[in-house]
C-alpha positions, 0 to 999 in steps of 0.5 A: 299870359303877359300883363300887357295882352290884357291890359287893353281888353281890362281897360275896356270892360272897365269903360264899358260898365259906366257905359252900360249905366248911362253915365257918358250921357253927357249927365250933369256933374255936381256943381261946386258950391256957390255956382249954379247947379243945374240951372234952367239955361242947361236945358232947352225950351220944350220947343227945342227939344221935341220938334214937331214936324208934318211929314205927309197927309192925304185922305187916308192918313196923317204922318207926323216926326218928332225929332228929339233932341240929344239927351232927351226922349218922349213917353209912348204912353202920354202921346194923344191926338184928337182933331177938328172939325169933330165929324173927321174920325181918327184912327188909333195911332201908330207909334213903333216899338219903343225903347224899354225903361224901367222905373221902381215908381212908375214900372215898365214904359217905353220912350223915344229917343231921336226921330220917331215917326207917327202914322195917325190914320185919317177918314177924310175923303173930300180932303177937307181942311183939318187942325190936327191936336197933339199931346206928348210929354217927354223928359231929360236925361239930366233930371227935367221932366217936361209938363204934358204939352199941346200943339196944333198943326193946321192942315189946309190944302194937302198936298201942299202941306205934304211938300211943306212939311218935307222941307220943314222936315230936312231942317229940323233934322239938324246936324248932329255931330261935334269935333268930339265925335269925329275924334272918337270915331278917327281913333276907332278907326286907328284902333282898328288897324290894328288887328291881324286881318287889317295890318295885311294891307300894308304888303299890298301897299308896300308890293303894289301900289309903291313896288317896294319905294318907301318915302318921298313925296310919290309914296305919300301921294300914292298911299294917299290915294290909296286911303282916300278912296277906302274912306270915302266908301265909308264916307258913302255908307254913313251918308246912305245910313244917316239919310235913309235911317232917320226915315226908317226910324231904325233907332225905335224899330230896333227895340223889338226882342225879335231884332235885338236878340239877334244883333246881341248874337251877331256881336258874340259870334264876332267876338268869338272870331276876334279871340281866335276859336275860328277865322272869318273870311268873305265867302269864296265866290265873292274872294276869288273874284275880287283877288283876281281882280286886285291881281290884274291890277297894277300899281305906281299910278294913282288911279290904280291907287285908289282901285286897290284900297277900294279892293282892299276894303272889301277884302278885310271887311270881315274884321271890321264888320261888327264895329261898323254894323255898330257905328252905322246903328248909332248913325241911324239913330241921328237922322243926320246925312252929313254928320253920318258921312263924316263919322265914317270918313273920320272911321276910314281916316283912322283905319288909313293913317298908319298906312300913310305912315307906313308909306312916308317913313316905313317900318320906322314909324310904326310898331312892330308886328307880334303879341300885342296884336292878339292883345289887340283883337283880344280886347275887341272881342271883350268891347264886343261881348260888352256891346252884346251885353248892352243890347239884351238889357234892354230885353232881359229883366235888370238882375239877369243883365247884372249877372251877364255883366258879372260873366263878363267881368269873371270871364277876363279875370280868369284870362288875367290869371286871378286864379291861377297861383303858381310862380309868376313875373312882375308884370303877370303878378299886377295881372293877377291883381286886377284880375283879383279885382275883376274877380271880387266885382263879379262874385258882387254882380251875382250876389246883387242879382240874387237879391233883385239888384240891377245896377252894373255901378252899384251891384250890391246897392239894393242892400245897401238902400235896404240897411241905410234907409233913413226914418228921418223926416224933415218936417212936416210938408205943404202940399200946394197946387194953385197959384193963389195959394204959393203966394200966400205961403210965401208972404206969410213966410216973409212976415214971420222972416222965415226962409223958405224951400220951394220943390217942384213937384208932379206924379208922372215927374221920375226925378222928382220921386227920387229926390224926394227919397233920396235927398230930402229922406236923407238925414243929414238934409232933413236936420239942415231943413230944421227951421225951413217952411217947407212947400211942395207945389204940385204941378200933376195936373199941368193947368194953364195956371200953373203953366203960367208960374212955371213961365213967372219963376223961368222955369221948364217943368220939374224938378226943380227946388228954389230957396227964399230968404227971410225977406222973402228973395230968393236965393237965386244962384242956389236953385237947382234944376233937375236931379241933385244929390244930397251931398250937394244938396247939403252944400247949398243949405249950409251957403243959405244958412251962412247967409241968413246968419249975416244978415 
């Protein structure tokens, strides 16, 4: 087996282990020294990044939406809701299934992300003016936790806030998608064409719709019309997903073991397909007709152009139908028309441009057809097994998702020949090798699940936490929790000229927790803290106090750590917002320490 035939599907598996442990999403990088890491402008006010919006009310019920920002998700546990006046009863509300997240301080929590709609049932009969109050909590991929936050929506005359809030709705659900993505989704769509049961349009293109006359401006004009229209479908498909999907919520509907295990088959069935064990075809009920129908139709006009590559499209569908019922599930998530229409228009785009090519310069412009296109569609049925593997970690314990993630990896190192020694060319050598490479993450990936490991990056990280646990303390630690006190530690560290370490600190902040084991546990950070007066300010409770230091110091929520000279001025440029490792973290220390020097 040639090197070249699964190199793709290697490079896939290796993007879709970081892709599995949330590293593309948009996480921060470490800042180099002396620049802001982290800093307050990289998040957004609580505001913004959780909208709240009426959807509708009546006597019966209260719909609201919360639409969360990208990168940032809700606690299904810290929503609350009480109303005025008090003689109105509330019903207990109704919150969809979340997604599942696992923490080793806090366990088992289901969150949300993108748009969640809550019915909140209502007995008020006589429709009388209410003030309805919400409590919620969320946090930031990056690191920030939120405090817990309040607001107050004013229902007056009903139906009037319905149609209000409708609007209200259609404007909060901003546009959400970026020249990055359509690129993306245009080279899927490229990538796609590639396969054995899409290239099969190039016949029908060349024999029908140009009768055999390459190049000009009439082929290009008519191949055109040929690819547009199949886009545009796709176009349709994801304006219909992305308008309709927000107002289903499938992103938090989809959560349930019942749906996701299901779709994890869905994926493995078509990956099946793509390497080879059976063949997919659209039932022939619905074949023949449409085969009929494209051979009735003739070409060299470019209305019958476009009623072929519509024809088309519904011909190879089955090729494309597991990465489109993934790219439509993404869409659905984003509650955004417009941008869900041109994800899938720049998906037909891509899927159509070798065609176009093919019409303008013929066989020239394009590869020719033989082995790599099993390469090709091998590599799909790795990316889709990846997908399947994806959507059961959020079902299955984490050690059995790191086994899964270890099958995976084993299974394309056997297909790259790690174990097989006989004589071999250069090319199936430097197969073996990553196969080899494959082969020795897998073993780590079933080791680590065996202990209790859970993370796909770091298979083996459990026993390496276990064996470099450091004992280190950083000295001793002043717990604070009000306003009055944090001014008096901070004064009395600028009458002794002592520089001082500010950490923001609360129970239900997770980074918070890991930050405190991982950074200022760490060794290296607790010698460099010698000398330091060390704070913990403690914002558990959440009180309008300490909300207003919070806005005094610029803040969001924490984490968050701040470093004062010996004069009392903080070192502004050195603040860190969010999650910090301690390695940066050192960085930072060593500045402020050079600086306090040169005073």
């Amino acid at each position: 087996m040639s090197l070249r035939r699964l190199l793709l599907p290697l490079l896939l598996l290796c993007l879709s282990l970081p892709a599995s442990a949330n590293l593309f999403d948009q996480r921060p990088a470490a800042s180099p020294i002396g620049a802001p890491l982290n800093n307050s402008s990289d998040f957004l006010p609580v505001r913004e990044a959780f909208k709240l919006s009426l959807v509708s009310s009546d006597a019966q019920a209260v719909t609201l939406r919360f639409v969360a920002a990208e990168g940032y998700y809700l606690y299904r546990h810290r929503f609350n809701f009480s109303v005025e006046p008090a003689d109105l009863v509330l019903g207990e509300a109704e919150l969809p299934a979340g997604e599942a997240k696992h923490d080793e301080f806090f366990g088992d929590v289901e969150v949300y992300y993108g748009v969640l709609d809550i019915r909140v049932p209502l007995d008020n009969p006589d429709e009388r003016p209410l003030r309805l109050q919400v409590g919620y909590q969320g946090c930031a991929d990056k690191g920030l936790c939120y405090p817990p936050e309040t607001e107050f929506i004013e229902i007056g005359d009903m139906p009037a806030a319905s149609s209000a809030s409708a609007l209200s709705t259609v404007a909060n659900v901003a546009a959400a998608w970026n020249w990055k993505e359509l690129t993306l989704f245009f080279l899927g769509g490229l990538a796609l064409t590639f396969t054995p049961c899409v290239l099969p349009m190039l016949p029908i293109l060349s024999g029908v719709v140009l009768r055999g006359q390459l190049g000009g401006f009439r082929s290009l004009t008519l191949s055109l019309a040929y690819v547009l229209p199949m886009a545009i479908c796709f176009a349709v498909l994801g304006t219909l997903m992305g308008l309709f999907g927000a107002g289903l919520n499938l992103q938090a509907r989809l959560q349930s073991a019942w749906v996701l295990v299901p779709f994890a088959a869905f994926f493995a069935f078509f990956a099946l397909a793509m390497f080879g064990l059976f063949e997919l075809r659209l039932p022939r009920f619905i074949s023949e007709p449409l085969d009929r129908l494209a051979g009735k139709t003739h070409g060299g006009s470019h209305l019958n152009a476009a009623l072929l590559g519509v024809l088309s499209s519904l011909l190879v569908s089955p090729c494309v139908s597991a990465p489109l019922a993934g790219a439509l599930l993404y869409i659905s998530a984003s509650g955004d028309a417009l941008g869900g229409g041109l994800k899938l228009l720049a998906l037909g785009l891509g899927m159509g441009t070798p065609l176009v090519l093919f019409a303008v310069g013929g066989g020239a412009l394009l590869p020719k057809t033989g082995t790599w296109m099993v390469s090709v569609r091998n590599a799909f049925g790795v990316l889709l097994l990846a997908v399947s593997v994806w959507l059961l970690e959020r079902v299955l314990p984490g050690s059995l998702s790191l086994a899964l993630w270890g099958l995976l990896a084993g299974g394309v190192a056997v297909f790259l020949g790690a174990l097989e020694f006989g004589p071999k060319t250069h090319r199936q050598k430097l197969g073996q090798i990553a196969g080899l490479a494959l082969l020795v993450y897998a073993l780590a990936a079933w080791v680590g699940a065996l202990q209790g490991a859970t993370d796909p990056l770091k298979p083996l990280g459990q026993l390496q936490a276990g064996a470099s646990q450091s004992s280190a303390k950083s000295g001793a630690w002043q717990t604070l929790s009000s306003p009055a006190e944090l001014d008096a530690a901070l004064a009395e560290a600028k009458a002794g000229g002592q520089p001082l370490l500010l950490d923001w600190y609360a129970d239900w902040c997770i980074s918070c927790k890991v930050i405190e084991r991982e950074v200022f546990g760490n060794a290296e950070v607790g010698s460099k803290l010698a000398g330091w007066r060390l704070i913990r300010f403690d914002i558990t409770e959440s009180n309008a106090a300490q909300r207003a230091l919070l806005d005094r110091y610029k803040l969001f929520g924490p984490p968050a750590i701040q470093l004062f000279a010996g004069n009392g001025d903080e070192l502004l440029d050195l603040r860190v917002v969010g999650e910090v490792n301690a390695a940066t973290f050192v960085g930072r220390l060593d500045q402020a320490s050079s600086r306090q020097a040169g005073r």
